[in-house]
N, C-alpha and C positions, 0 to 999 in steps of 0.2 A: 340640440334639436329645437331647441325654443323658436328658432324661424320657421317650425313648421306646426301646420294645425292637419289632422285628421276630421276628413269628413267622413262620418257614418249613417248612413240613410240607413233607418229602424222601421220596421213596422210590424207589429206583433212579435218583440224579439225578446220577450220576459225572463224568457227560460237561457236566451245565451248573453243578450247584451254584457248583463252583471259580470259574466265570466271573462268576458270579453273585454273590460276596464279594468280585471283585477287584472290581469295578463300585460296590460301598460299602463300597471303603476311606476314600474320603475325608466318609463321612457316619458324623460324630459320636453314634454312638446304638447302642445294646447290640442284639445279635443273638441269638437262640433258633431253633435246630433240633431239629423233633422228626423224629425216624426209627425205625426198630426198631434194635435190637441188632445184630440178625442182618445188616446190612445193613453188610456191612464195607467193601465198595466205596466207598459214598459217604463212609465216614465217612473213611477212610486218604484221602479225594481231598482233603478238606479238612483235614488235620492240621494246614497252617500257618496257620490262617486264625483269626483271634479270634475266636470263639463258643463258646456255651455250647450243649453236647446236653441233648437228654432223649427217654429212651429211651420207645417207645410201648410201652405193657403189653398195651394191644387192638386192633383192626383198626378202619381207617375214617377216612377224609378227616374229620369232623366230629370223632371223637376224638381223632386229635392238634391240632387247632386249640381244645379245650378244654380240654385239658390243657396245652396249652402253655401259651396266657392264662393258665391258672390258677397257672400257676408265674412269670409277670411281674411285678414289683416296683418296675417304674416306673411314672410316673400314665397313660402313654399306650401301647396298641398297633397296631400294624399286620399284616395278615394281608399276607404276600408271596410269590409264588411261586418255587419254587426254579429252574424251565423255564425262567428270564431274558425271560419271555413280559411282566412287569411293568416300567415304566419308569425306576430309581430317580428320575430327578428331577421326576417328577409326587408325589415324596414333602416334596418343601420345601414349594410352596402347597399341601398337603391339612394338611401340620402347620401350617403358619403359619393356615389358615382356625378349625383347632380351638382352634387356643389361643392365639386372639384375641377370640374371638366366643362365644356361649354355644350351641353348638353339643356332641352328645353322641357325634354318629358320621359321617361322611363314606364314602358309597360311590362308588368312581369310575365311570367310564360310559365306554362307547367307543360310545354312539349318540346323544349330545349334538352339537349342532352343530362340526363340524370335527373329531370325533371318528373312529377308525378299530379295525380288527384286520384283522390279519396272519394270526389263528389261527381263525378262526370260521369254518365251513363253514354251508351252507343248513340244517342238520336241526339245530345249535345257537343256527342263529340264529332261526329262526321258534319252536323251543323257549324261548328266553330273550324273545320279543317274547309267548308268550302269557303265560308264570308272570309276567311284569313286568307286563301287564295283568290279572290275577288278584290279585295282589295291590294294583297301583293301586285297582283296581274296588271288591273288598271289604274291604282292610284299610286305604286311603289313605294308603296308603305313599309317593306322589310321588317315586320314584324311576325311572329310566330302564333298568335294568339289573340285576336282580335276582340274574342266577345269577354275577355276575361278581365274587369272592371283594377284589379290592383295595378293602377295609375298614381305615379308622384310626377308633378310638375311647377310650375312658376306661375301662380297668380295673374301676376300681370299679365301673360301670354295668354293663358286663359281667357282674361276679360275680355280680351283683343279677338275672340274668334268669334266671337256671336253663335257660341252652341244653342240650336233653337227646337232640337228635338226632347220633347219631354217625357218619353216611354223609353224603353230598351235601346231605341235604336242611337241613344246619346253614345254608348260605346263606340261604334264606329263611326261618329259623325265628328268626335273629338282628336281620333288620328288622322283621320280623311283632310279636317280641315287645317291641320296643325301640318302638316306635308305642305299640303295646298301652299302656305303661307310660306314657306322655305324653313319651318322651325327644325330642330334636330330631334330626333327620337330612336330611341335604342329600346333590346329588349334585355330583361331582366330575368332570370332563374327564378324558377320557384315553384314550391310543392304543395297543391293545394288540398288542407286538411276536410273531415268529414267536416259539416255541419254538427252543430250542437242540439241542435230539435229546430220544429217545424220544416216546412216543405219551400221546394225551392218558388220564389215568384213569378217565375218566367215561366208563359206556357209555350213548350217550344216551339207548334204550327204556327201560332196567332202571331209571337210575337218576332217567329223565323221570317214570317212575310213581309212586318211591320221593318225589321233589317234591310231585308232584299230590296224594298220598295225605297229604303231610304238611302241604299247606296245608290242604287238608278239614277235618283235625283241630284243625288249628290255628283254622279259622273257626267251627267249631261248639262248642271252647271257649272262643272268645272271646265266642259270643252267651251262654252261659249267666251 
């Protein structure tokens, strides 16, 4: 797995980060953290730990996960969470399916049969069963789980989409356009564990709207 880099967008993650690196010491494959500067806690939590920072310049869940990718230098990434909420070893068969097969991005699913989550309450969950069917609907996306960020794909295909939403709404603007373009995308199994502490960052009205609003846009530029 040395041609792959984990991206992990951090921010107030002290309490899980650390647990969260000792968990992939034994997986061969370069690590990226993006946090802010300002953010000494997390970063002093992990001072023994092998990884590469990068500091966030702007605000917003979508921003550090484009600037990170954009600074990886392997052929393959991975979006990971730092909450220890992701499972490292649903990371062997999501890599071994990519880079086998002519496959461009792999989203994992926790509502695929024998699939689970730990983390998901009723108001995330009927939220993430309608944008999944929004964008099945209009964009035929074929995937099962839309807002649920555990993504492994190719770099380069990445660079090539001009992801330009910098808040929440980067999760569906990253299948939406990756479709758009003819790329391949499959879904992946997977059971998503409790977080390890603090709260989740998404507030689901504000940033349910901030979705809705950006799939709109994204279907009416895709008809023109």
């Amino acid at each position: 797995m040395r041609d792959l880099t984990l991206v992990i967008p951090a921010k107030n993650e002290k309490e899980s980060l650390p647990r969260v690196l000792q968990e992939l010491k034994s997986f061969n494959l370069e690590i990226l953290i993006v946090l802010e500067e300002s953010d000494r806690d997390t970063i002093n939590s992990i001072s023994d730990y092998d990884c590469r920072l990068v500091f966030q310049k702007n605000k917003g869940y979508g921003d550090a996960l484009i600037m990170g990718i954009n600074e990886v230098t392997t052929k393959y990434f991975c979006i990971f969470n730092a909450d220890g909420s992701f499972n490292p070893n649903e990371l062997r068969s999501m890599y071994k399916n990519l880079t086998s097969s002519k496959i461009d991005f792999i989203f994992a699913s926790r509502y695929e049969r024998d699939c689970s989550s730990e983390d998901d309450t009723l108001i995330t969950y009927i939220g993430n069963f309608i944008f999944t069917k929004i964008g099945n609907i209009f964009f035929n996306l074929k995937i099962t789980d839309i807002l649920y960020t555990f993504v492994i794909g190719k770099v380069e295909i990445f660079k090539k989409l001009n992801i330009e939403n910098k808040d929440f709404s980067f999760c569906v603007e990253l299948p939406i356009k990756a479709c758009k373009s003819g790329y391949k995308l499959v879904t992946s199994k997977s059971n998503e564990r409790a977080r390890i502490g603090g709260r989740k960052k998404v507030n689901a009205l504000k940033d349910g709207l901030l979705i809705l609003i950006s799939m709109f846009k994204l279907f009416f530029k895709v008809k023109k």
